[in-house]
N, C-alpha and C positions, 0 to 999 in steps of 0.2 A: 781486304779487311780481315778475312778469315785468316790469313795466312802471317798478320800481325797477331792474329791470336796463339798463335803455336810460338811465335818468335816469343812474345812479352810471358808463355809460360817455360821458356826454356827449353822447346823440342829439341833433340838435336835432329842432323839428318837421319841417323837409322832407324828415328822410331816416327818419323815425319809420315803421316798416311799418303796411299800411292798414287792418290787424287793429287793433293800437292802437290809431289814431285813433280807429277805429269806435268803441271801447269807452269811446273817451272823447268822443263823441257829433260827433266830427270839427270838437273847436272849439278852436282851438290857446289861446285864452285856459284853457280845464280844463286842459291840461295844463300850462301855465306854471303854476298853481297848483298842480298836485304835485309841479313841481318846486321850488319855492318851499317849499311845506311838507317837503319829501324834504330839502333842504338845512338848514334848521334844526333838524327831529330828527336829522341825524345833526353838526350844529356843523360844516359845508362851510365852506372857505375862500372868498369871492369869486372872487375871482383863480384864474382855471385851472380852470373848473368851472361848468358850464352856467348856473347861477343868475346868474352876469354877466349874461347878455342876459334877463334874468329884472325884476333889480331897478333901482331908479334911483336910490335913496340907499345910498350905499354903507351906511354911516353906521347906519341905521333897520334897515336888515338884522340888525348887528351885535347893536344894541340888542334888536334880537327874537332873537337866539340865548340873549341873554341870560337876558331873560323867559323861553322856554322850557325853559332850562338848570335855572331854579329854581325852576320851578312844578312841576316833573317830578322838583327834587333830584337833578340830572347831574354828576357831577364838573364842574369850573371847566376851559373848554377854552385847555388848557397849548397845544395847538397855535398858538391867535390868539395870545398874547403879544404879541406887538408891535402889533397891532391894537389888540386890548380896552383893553391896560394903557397904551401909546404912546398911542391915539387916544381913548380912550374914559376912561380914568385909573380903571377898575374894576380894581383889585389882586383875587388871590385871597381877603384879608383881607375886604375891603366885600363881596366876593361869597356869601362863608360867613355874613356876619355878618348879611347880608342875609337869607338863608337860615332861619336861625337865627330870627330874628325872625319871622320870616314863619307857621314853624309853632310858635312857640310862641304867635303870635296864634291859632292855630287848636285850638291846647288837643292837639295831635298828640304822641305821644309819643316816646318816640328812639329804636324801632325802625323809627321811618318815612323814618329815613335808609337807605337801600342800605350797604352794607359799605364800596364801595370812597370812598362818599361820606364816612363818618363816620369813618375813617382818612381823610381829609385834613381832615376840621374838626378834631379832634382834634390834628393836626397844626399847624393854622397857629392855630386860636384857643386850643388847649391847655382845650377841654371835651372830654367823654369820659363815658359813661355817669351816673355818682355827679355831677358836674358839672349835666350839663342836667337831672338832679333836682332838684337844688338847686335851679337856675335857674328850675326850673316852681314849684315850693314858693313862692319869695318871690315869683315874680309874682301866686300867686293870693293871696297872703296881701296885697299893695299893691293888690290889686283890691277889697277888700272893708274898705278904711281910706279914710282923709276927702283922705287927699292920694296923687295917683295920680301913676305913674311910667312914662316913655315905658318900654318893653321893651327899648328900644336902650342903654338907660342902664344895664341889669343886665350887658351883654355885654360881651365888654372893649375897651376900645378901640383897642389895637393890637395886632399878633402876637404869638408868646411870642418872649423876648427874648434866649434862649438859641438859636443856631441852627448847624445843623448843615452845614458845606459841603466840599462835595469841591475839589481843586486844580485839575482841569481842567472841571471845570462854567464856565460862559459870563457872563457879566455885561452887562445891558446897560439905559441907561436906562430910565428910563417916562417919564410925563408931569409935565416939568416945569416949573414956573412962577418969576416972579422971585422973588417973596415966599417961594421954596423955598428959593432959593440966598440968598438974604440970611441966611434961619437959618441956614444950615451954616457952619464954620470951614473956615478957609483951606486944610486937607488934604482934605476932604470937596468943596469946590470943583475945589480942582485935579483928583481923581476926576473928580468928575460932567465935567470937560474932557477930561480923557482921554477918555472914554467918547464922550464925544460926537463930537471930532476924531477918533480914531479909531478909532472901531466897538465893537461887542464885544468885553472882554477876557477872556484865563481867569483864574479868582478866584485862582490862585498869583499871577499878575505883579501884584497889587493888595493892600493891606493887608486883611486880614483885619476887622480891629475896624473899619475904615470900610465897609468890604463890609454888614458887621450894622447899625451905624446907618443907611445909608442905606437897607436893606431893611426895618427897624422904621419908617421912616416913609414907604415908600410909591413911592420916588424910584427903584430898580431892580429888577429883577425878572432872575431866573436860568434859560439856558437849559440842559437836559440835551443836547448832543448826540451821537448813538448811530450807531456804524461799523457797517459790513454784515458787517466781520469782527470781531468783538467777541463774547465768550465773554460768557455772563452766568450766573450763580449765585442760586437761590433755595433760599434756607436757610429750615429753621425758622423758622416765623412765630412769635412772640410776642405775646401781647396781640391780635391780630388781632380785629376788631369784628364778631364774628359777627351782625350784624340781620338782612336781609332782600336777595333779589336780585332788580334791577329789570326786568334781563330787555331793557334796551335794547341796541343794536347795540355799540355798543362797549363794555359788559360782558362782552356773550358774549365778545368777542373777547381780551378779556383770560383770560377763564375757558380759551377755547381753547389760547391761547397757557400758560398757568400750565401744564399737563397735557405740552405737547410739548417747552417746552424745557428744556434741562438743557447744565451748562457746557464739552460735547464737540462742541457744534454752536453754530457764528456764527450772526447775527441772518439771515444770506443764505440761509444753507442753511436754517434755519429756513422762510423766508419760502417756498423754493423746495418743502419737504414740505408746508406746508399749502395751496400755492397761493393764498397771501394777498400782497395786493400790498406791498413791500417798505417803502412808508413809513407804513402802519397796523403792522406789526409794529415798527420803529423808537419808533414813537407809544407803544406797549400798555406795549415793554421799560423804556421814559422812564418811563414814571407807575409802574411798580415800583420803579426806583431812586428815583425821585422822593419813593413812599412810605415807601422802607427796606424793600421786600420782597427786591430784591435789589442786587447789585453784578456792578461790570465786573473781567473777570479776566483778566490778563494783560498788560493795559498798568498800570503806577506810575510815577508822578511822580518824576523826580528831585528829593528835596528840597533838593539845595545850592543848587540855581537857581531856589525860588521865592522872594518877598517875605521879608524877616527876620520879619517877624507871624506865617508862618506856622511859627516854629520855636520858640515860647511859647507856654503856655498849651495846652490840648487839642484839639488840630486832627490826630485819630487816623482817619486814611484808610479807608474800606471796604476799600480793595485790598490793606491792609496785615494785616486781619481776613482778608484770604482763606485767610492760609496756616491756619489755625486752623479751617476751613471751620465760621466761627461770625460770624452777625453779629447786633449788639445791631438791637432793635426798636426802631421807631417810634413804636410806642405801647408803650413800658418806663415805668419808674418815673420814667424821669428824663426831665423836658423838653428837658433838652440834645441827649437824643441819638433828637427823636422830627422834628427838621426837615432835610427834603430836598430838594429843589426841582424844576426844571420842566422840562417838554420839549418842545422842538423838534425834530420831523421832520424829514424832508427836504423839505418843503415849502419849509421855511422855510432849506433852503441855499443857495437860488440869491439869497438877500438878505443871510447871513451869510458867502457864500465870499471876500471880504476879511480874514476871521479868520486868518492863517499860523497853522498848528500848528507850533511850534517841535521838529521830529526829535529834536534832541538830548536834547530830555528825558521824550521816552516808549519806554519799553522794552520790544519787542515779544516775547511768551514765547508761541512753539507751545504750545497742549496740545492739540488732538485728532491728532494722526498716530497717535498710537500708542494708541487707545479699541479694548479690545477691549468686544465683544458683551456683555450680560449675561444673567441671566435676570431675565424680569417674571413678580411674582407679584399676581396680580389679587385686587381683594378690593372689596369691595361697603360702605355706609354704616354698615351693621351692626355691623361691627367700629369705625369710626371711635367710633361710638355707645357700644360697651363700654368703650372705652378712654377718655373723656371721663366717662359716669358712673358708672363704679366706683367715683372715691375713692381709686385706685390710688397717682398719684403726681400729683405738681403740674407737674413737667416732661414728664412722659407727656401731659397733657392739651396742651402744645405742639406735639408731633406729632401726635397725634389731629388736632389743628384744620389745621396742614399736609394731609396724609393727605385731609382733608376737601376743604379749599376751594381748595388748591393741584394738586389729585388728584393726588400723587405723594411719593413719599419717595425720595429718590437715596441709593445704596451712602456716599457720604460721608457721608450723616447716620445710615446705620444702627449707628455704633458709640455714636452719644449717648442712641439709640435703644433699644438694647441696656444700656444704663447703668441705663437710668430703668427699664427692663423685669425687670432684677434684682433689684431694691429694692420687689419686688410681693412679698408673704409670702404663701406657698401653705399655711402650715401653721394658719391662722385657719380657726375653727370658723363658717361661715356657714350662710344661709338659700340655699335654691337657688337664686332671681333672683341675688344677690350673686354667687355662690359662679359663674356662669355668665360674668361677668364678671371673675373672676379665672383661670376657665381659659381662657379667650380670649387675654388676655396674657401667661400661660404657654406656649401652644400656638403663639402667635406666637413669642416667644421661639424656642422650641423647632425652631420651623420654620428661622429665619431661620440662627439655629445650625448645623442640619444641611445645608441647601444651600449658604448664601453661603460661597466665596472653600473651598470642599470640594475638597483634590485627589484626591478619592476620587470626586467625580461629575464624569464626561465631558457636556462640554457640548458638543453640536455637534460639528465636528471635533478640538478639542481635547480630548488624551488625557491630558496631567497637568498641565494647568494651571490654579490657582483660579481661576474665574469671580465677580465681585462679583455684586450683587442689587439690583432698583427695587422699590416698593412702586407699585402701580397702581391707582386707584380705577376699577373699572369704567364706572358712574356719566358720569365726568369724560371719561371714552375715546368714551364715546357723545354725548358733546356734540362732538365731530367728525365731517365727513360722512365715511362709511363709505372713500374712498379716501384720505384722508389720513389716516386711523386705520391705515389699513393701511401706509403709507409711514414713519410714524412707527415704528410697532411694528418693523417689516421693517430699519429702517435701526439701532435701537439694542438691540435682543435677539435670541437663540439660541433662546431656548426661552419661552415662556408658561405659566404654572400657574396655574389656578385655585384660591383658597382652597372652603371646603365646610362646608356650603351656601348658597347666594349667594341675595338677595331672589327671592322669585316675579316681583316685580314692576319687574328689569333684564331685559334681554338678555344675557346672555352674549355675549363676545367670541369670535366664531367667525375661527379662522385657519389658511390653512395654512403660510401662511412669515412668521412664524416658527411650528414647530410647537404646539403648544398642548393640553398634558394638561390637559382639563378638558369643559366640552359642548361636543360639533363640533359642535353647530349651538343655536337658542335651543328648538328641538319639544324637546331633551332634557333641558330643563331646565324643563318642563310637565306639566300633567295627561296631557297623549298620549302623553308616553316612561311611565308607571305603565302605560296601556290596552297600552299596543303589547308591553310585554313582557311581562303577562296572559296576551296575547294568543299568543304565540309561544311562551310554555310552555305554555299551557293551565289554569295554575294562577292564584290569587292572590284577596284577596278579594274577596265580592261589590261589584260598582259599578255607581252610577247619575251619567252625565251629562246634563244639561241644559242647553236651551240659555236665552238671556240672554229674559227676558219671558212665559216659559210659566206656568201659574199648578198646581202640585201641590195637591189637596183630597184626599189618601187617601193614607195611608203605606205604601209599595209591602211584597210583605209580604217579602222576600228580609231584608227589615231587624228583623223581630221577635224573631229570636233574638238581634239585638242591645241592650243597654243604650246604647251608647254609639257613634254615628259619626264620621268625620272628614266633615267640610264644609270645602271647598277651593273658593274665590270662584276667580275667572280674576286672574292675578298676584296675589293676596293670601297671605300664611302660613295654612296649615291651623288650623282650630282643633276644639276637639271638643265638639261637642253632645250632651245627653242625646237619647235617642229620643224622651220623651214632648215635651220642646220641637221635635222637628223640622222640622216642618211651618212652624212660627212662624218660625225660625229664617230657613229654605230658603226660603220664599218671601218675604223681605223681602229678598236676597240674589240672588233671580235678577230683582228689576226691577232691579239693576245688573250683573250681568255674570252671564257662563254657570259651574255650580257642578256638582263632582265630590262625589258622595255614597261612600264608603266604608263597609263594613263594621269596625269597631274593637275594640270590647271586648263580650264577650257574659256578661261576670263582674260580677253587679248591684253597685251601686254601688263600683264602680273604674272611673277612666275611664283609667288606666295600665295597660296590657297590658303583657305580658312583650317585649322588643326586644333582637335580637341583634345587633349591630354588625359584621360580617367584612369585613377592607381585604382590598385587591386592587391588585396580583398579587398570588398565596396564595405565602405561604414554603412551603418545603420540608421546613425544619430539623425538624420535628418529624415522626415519626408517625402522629402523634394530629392531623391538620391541620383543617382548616374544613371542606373540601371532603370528607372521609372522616366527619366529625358529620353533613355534612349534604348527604345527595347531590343535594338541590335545585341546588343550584351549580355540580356536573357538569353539568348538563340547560341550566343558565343561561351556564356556561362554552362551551359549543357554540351557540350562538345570539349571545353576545354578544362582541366583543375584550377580555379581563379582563388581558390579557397586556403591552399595549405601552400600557395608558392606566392611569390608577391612580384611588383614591377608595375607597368601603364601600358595600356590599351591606348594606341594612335588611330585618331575616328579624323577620316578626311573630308571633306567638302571641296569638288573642283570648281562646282560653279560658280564661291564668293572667294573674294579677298579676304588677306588678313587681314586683323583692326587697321593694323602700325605696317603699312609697305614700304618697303626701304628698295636701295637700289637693287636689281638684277644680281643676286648670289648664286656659286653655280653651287656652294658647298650647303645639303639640305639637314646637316649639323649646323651650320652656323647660322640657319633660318629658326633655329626653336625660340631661339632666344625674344625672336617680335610675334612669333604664333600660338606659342602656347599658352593656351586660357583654360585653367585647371575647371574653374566653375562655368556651371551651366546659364548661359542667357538664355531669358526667358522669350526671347525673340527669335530662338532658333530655330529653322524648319530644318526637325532632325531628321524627318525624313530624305534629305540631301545629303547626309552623314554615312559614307559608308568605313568600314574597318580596315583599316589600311595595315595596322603590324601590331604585334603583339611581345613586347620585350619583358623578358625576365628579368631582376634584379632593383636594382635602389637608381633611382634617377639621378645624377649631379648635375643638370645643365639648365631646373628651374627649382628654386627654393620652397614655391609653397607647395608644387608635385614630391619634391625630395621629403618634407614633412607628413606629408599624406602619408607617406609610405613607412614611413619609421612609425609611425602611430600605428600605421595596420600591423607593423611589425610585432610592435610591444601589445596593442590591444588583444589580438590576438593569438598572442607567445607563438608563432612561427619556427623560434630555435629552441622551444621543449623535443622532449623526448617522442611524447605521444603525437604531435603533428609530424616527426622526424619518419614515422611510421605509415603516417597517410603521403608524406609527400615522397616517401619512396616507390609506395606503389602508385600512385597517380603518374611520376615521373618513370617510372617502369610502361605502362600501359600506353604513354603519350610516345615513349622512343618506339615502341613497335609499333605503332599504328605509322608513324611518322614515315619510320623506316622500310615499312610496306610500301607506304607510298613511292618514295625515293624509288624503290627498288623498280617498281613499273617501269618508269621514264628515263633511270641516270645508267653510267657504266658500274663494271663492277668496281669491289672499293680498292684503291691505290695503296699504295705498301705505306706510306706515310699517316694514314688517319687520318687524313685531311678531306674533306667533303666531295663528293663524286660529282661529277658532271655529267651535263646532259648529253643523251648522243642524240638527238633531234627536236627539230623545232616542237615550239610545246603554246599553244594559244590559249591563256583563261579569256572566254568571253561569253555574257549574257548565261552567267551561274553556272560554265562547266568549262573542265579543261580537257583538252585535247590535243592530240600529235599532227600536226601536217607536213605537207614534202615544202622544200621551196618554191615551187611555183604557185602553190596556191593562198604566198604568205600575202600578197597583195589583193585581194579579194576579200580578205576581213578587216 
């Protein structure tokens, strides 16, 4: 990795440090060969980039970008343009179709395209899921008849012939021959003249309907190109081709970029938060538009002053879709409106800057001076997941797949959002799985309602002014390195909320500017924040940790008076084992990671216990409050900050049943939904109640607890300034104390940030925790 750093800043070998060398056996022919290979996995331009003094054909290089491009199923590199398609006469069309071919020889199926891949075959060949079935169908069906058929001859042989083009996109030859211009008529020539005498044009100053024939046959190709100041907009994705991520470099990078920008920040300031060099982010913004994932805002064409063609027929602008902040997909029903075209960097400006941009007819509209701050509300896959397979709604599953693969939902789309969220029917009689899936979109709702654009909650320094709201896929946030997560966040939110309960198996986003009601650090959102707060009341059920490889022969006996444990893998969801399976269980479970054994249900066959639900902060309004049922919470309100962070206190009971027992679930998410009973019965003997977890954030998975909590929210302004204050130092004082703990028991911490594990067995029992060897795990 170090050694791609020297390559991607152009070392050569003499100035290569002698650590290097060394490593590469001090033979400058090795390293010419990683540079060599470093340039064609990432599609390097010659020109301006060390692999010049690398190669000797220019030529053969290109060709090998190529091959690797589609042995590997790499988007089509928009940046060579004028190389590949000028020099080499490989259109995006032969490139797909090449493609195309190639694994349908290999009997491969069409998840083995990457996403961003198969949104652009779909694009330019107009196949698409139901398509390249068909297309595998009749290939195998010609394979097993008397007269056989090249595969190239099923595929089609020109682009789709509806095509979509913006007014200032670029125009500029390919590779062409006489026998080109002999087919073409007299207006199609003079074109391909212009073009050629004088350079690239923008597709307004050119007929429109000659634009499409000569791109249906091959003769030009369209360049995207993208200003440093230039706002861009990703709406709802549509149709988006969910297959598989490949996980190369410029994937990630677009995955990065999809998550940071949004239409209050230019591609500059963009490039300057992530610390990404300015013409990969230009590059990433390209192949968005390019796709129809987004558009540019705030410059439009004057249309009095382009071509008459383009005042006929449908040539309906992105820019003009923006006031509507809606734009049609690329991959919609209709092929007309699924082609976009291509991009050129800045690479590629110092060979296009003869182009004049005509002033007079781009109209430049500020929109960020005036962006205030919002609040981000975090949320993890799990929701994208419920709102995808409930069956809810068909435009709900739009934003879900947004939400997903774009990690973000912007305040603009959350009123469309809010549409499709309304049109969920809460009064359908379901099975619990379902029924858990319809409180989720309810609870979202519900959320999104009580905070966004609220002149009841002070956000920050602002005292009555509505704040709008971002939807944040945690997930998405962690695919940036942890300072530019922070620069991001820090530049376009007031406040951070976590949704509740987020996967075992994320980190949490830990912050303090902007403040952040949710886990201040990733221990609190582990097996160690259950130990530590055991720990410090003294109370809570019996527990056995272990670490990752130990082998259990003897069921400790701390656990016989129970029927039923929880077993908690290291980041996995808890789920509940019978006792007499446990040993089976538990030890196929610790040759992969370290496992939390819990005390659960001691009531024979029910593996639902009785589970009390209490948000926090506690209202006052009543009398009869949480804290006065149940004075565990006193004892826990003095140990922990319950005041200035918000979320619910899980109070267990092993020795009753739930109200509502349903059958044997192993998953103890999918049990909230018949256990949770927000208010206190008056029948309760709380003194059977002890405090099982303590979760940070806004509950989605019971409606009247998720309500509780947005009222503690706004009742108390939680996302002011001045709480922003308490809850930093509360949340400061809670990681050390935490982290002291951790540190007794766990190893040191891993290069990744990700939560330490235990190096020995660790017993909470009868109010104290402590270390034992393995033999004497069977005696408690």
């Amino acid at each position: 990795m170090e050694l791609e750093t020297y390559i991607s800043q152009n070392c050569p070998w003499s100035k290569l440090p002698l650590s290097m060398k060394l490593t590469l056996g001090n033979r400058e022919r090795e390293y010419n060969t990683k540079v060599y290979q470093y340039s064609i996995k990432n599609q390097l331009r010659c020109k301006g980039n060390l692999v010049r003094m690398v190669v000797k054909n220019e030529k053969s290089y290109y060709y090998a970008i190529l091959n690797h491009s589609k042995s590997n199923l790499l988007l089509f590199p928009y940046h060579l343009q004028d190389v590949i398609v000028k020099g080499l006469r490989e259109t995006p069309f032969l490139y797909y179709q090449s493609m195309l071919e190639k694994i349908m020889k290999e009997d491969r199926s069409y998840d083995a395209l990457p996403n961003f891949t198969a949104a652009d075959c779909l694009r330019v060949l107009g196949i698409g899921r139901n398509q390249y079935i068909e297309l595998m169908n009749n290939s195998r069906t010609l394979r097993n008849t008397f007269f056989r058929k090249n595969l190239k001859e099923l595929l089609p042989n020109k682009p789709v012939e509806s095509v979509h083009l913006e007014p200032w996109w670029l125009i500029s030859t390919g590779h062409i021959y006489e026998e080109d211009v002999r087919g073409c008529n007299e207006a199609e020539r003079s074109t391909i003249d212009t073009l050629i005498d004088f350079g690239p044009q923008r597709a307004c100053d050119l007929d429109s309907r000659i634009i499409r024939r000569l791109y249906i046959r091959g003769l030009i190709y369209i360049d995207i190109l993208v200003d440093g100041d230039d706002y861009i907009v990703v709406p709802p994705l549509e149709g988006f081709v969910m297959n598989r991520v490949l996980g190369d470099n410029f994937e990630n990078l677009l995955y990065k970029i999809f998550v940071s920008i949004d239409e209050h920040t230019t591609v500059s300031e963009l490039s300057t938060i992530l610390q990404i060099d300015l013409k990969l982010v230009k590059h990433a913004v390209a192949t968005y538009i390019r796709l129809g994932f987004a558009y540019r805002k705030g410059k439009e064409v004057d249309m009095s002053a382009v071509h008459s063609s383009w005042l006929i027929g449908d040539h309906v602008s992105m820019n003009n879709i923006a006031s509507n902040n809606k734009l049609d997909s690329p991959l919609g029903s209709s092929i007309s409106d699924i082609w976009s075209s291509e991009v050129n960097d800045s690479i590629l400006s110092t060979e296009t800057n003869h182009v004049v941009e005509n002033s007079a007819l781009v109209l430049h509209t500020p929109t960020g001076d005036n962006y205030t701050k919002r609040i981000g509300l975090l949320f993890d896959s799990n929701l994208t997941a419920f709102l995808m397979m409930g069956n809810l709604s068909v435009g709900l599953k739009t934003h879900a797949v947004t939400m997903f693969e774009v990690g973000k939902l912007t305040d603009e789309c959350l009123d469309n959002l809010l549409t499709e969220l309304d049109k969920v029917d809460s009064s359908l009689s379901l099975d619990s799985e379902t029924q858990r899936y319809f409180d989720s979109a309810l609870t979202l709702r519900n959320t999104l309602l009580a905070l966004r654009n609220n002149a009841q909650l002070r956000v920050g320094c602002d005292s009555n002014s509505a704040v709008g709201l971002d939807l944040l896929r945690c997930e998405s946030l962690q695919s940036l390195d942890r300072a530019s997560c922070a620069r991001v966040l820090e530049r376009s939110y007031n406040v951070l909320i976590s949704l509740a309960p987020l996967n075992n198996d994320i980190r949490p986003i830990s912050s303090c500017s902007p403040p952040h009601l949710g886990p201040a650090i990733s221990e609190c959102h582990s097996v160690w924040f259950k130990l530590y707060i055991y720990n410090i009341l003294g109370s809570g059920p019996p527990c056995l940790l272990v670490p990752r490889g130990r082998f259990i022969n003897s069921l400790p006996q701390i656990f016989y008076q129970y029927f039923y444990v929880l077993l908690t893998s290291w980041k996995l969801d808890p789920v509940v084992v019978a006792t007499g399976n446990l040993l089976i269980v538990l030890n196929d479970s610790l040759m992969h990671s370290a496992v939390l054994i819990q005390g659960y249900s001691s009531v024979p066959s029910c593996s639902n216990p009785t589970l009390r639900y209490i948000s926090f902060p506690f209202s006052n309004s009543s009398a009869d409050t949480p804290v006065r049922r149940y004075p565990q919470l006193t004892q826990l309100g003095n140990k922990l900050d319950l005041i200035s962070n918000c979320g619910y206190i899980t109070l267990l009971n092993t020795k009753r049943s739930a109200v509502s027992s349903s059958n044997n679930r192993e998953n103890v998410i999918n049990k909230l939904d018949n256990a949770v009973i927000n208010s206190c019965s008056i029948n309760d003997d709380t003194s059977e109640f002890l405090i099982f977890d303590v979760t940070f954030g806004i509950p989605i998975f019971d409606v009247t607890l998720n309500r509780n909590v947005c009222d503690s929210i706004i009742a108390n302004q939680l996302c002011s300034s001045e709480n922003a204050q308490t809850l930093l130092k509360s949340n400061r004082e809670l990681s050390l104390r935490l982290l002291s703990f951790v540190d007794s028991w766990a190893a040191l911490e891993p290069p990744d940030y990700s939560v330490r594990l235990p190096t020995q067995p660790l017993l909470f029992h009868e109010g104290k925790i402590q270390s034992i060897n393995d033999a004497a795990i069977m005696w408690f």
